[in-house]
Structure formats: structure tokens, C-alpha cells
N, C-alpha and C positions, 0 to 999 in steps of 0.2 A: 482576447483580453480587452475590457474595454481603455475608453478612453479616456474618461471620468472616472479622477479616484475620491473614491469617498468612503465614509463606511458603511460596511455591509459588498461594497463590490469585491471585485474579483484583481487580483494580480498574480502574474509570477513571479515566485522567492527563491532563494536557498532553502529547502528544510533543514533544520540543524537533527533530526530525526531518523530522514529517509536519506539524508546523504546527497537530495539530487533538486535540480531545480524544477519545482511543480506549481501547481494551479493550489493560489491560498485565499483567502475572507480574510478582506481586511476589517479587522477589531479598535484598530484607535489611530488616529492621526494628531500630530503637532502642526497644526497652519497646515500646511498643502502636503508636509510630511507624513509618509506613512510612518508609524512606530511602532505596531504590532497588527501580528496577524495567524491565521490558524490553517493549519497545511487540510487541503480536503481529500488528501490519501489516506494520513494518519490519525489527526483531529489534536494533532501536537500544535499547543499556543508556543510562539516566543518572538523575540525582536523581528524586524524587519531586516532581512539579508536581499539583498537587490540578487539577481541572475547573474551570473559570471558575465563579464564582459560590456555589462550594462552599467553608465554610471546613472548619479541621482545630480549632476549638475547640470545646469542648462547649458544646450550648445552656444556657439559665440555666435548668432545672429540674433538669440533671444538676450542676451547681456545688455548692458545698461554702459552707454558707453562711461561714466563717471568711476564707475570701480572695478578696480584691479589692474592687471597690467597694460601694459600701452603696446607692447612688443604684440604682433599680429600672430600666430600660432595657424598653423596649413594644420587644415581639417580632416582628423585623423580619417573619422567615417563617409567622405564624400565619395571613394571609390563603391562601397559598399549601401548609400542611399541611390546611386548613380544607377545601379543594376536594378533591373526590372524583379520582382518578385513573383515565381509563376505557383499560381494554386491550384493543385492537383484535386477534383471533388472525388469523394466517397464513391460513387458510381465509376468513375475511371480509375482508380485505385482496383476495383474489383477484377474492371476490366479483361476476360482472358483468365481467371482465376473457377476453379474446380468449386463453384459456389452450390450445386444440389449435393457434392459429398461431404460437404462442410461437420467433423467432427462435432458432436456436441461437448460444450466445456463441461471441465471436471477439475480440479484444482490437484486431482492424481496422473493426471497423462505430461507429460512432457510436450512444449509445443516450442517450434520454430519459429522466427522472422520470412513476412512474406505466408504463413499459415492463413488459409480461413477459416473461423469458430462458428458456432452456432452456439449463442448464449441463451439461457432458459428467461432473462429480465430484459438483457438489452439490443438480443438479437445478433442480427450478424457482423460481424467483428473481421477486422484482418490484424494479425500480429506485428507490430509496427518495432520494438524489442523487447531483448530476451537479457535481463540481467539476473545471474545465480538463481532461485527458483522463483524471481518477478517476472513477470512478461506487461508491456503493455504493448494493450487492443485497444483500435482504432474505431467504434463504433460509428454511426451515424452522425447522432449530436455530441458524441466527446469522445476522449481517450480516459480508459481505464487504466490502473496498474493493478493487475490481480495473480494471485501463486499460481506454479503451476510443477511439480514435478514432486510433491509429495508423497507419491505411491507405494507401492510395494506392498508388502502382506498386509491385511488389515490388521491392525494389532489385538489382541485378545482383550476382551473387557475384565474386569478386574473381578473377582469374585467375594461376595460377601457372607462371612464367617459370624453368624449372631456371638453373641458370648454365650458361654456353657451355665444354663441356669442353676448348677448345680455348686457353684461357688459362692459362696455370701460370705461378707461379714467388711469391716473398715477396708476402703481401698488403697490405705497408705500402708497398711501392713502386709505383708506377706503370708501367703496362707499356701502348706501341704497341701498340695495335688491328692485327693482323695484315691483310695487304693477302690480299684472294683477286684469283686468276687468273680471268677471264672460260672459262668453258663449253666446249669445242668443240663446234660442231655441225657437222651434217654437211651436206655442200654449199659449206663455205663454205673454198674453199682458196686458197692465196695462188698457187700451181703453176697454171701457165699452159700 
């Protein structure tokens, strides 16, 4: 995520769409406020919804000591800035992972957390989650959310029935189904 918001960049939101917090383009800002933006799973525009757990106000060391309260407030997230953050790269992620049998993806197979894919665009992939039939994979430069457990018989294509040229006339009225004459065949004469 960068660090500079502006528009055109990148933040985490709420989708009001996808149900979940993802990777959005931000589309318009008030003053340093984001106030719209466009989810890049779905391409659903709507308000700015911040990430659970994230607010939009400045912490109390960036405040301005003239306004608001005087009462001093113990800093909710100091335990959690306090902790070291460890990044795990894409290559140690693989780590010990079954990578030459790596599946090729197909949006019909069913795949697990902790799976390796072999994708046909972005290559190779490890399944990072699995929600109802979304999975998102872990590629190189990004994470995906792509289907996956839509299988089963392939369903028949629909077959196309011309209309019977043999009907004419207004198509708002009703018309007798014309009667056909039985066949002649041969052998079969009424002459005696």
C-alpha cells in the first residue's frame, strides 16, 4: 500500500460489493480525505469505507496541542507498533512446497490453503484463502481473488430451433398449425 494518498493511487477499503477488505484506486479526495474509490476485484465505485480496525484520525502525537481534549488517553496501538513486523518473501513461502507438481489453474477444480497453482498469466501461485468458491493466490507481485470449484458436468449448450418457414402471416394473431398429408409410400395402393 503506498504512503502517499492521492488520486489514482492505491489503498485498502471495505468493498461494499465483495463483502471484504481489498486493494481499491482511489477516484476522488476532499483535502487529504479520501472520498471515493473503485474496488480492483470487482470495478465496484462507492464511498470510502476505511479497513476494519483502522481509523482515519490522526494519532495523539500528530495533534495539535490547541484542540480537543486535555485529558491524556494511553495509546491504544502502542503494544501493537511495539512489535516487530516479520515479512515472509514469495520464495520462502514456497519453501518445501511440491512446486514441479504444481496443478494448473482452472476455475473448475477445487483448491485448498497452502495449495501450489500453476497459473496460464501469472504464473505460479500459492493459495493463501479459500472463501465459498473464491480462493485468493499469492503470486509474485500481487494477490489474486479468483473462483474456483465450479465443476462438474459441463452443461449442454442450448440448441437452436430456426422457426418453421412454413407459417406466415401477422404475428399478433394466431394461426392453425397446418395439417400435413401422410407420405405415399410405395406398395401400398388402394387399387385392387
Amino acid at each position: 500500500m503506498a504512503t502517499q494518498l492521492k488520486v489514482g493511487g492505491e489503498v485498502d477499503a471495505f468493498c461494499t460489493r465483495c463483502r471484504l477488505t481489498l486493494a481499491h484506486t482511489i477516484l476522488a479526495m476532499v483535502g487529504t480525505k479520501i472520498a471515493r474509490v473503485r474496488c480492483n476485484t470487482c470495478n465496484g465505485d462507492h464511498a470510502f469505507r476505511s479497513a476494519p480496525g483502522t481509523t482515519d484520525r490522526p494519532s495523539t502525537s500528530s495533534r495539535s496541542s490547541g484542540g480537543g481534549s486535555s485529558t491524556p488517553r494511553a495509546p491504544r496501538a502502542s503494544r501493537a507498533s511495539d512489535e516487530e513486523k516479520i515479512i515472509i518473501s514469495f520464495e520462502e513461502q514456497l519453501a518445501g512446497k511440491d512446486i514441479a507438481n504444481a496443478p494448473r489453474y482452472t476455475p473448475k477444480d477445487t483448491y485448498k490453503v497452502d495449495q501450489v497453482i500453476q497459473h496460464p498469466t501469472f504464473g505460479l501461485g500459492l493459495v493463501t484463502a479459500v472463501r465459498g468458491n473464491k480462493v485468493d493466490i499469492t503470486f509474485k507481485s500481487e494477490t489474486k481473488t479468483l473462483v474456483h470449484a465450479t465443476g462438474g458436468a459441463s452443461a449442454e449448450k442450448p440448441s437452436f430451433s430456426p422457426p418453421n418457414a412454413k407459417m406466415t402471416g401477422p404475428a399478433d394473431k394466431p394461426m392453425a398449425a397446418p395439417v400435413e398429408e401422410p407420405a405415399d409410400v410405395p406398395g401400398d395402393t388402394a387399387e385392387g
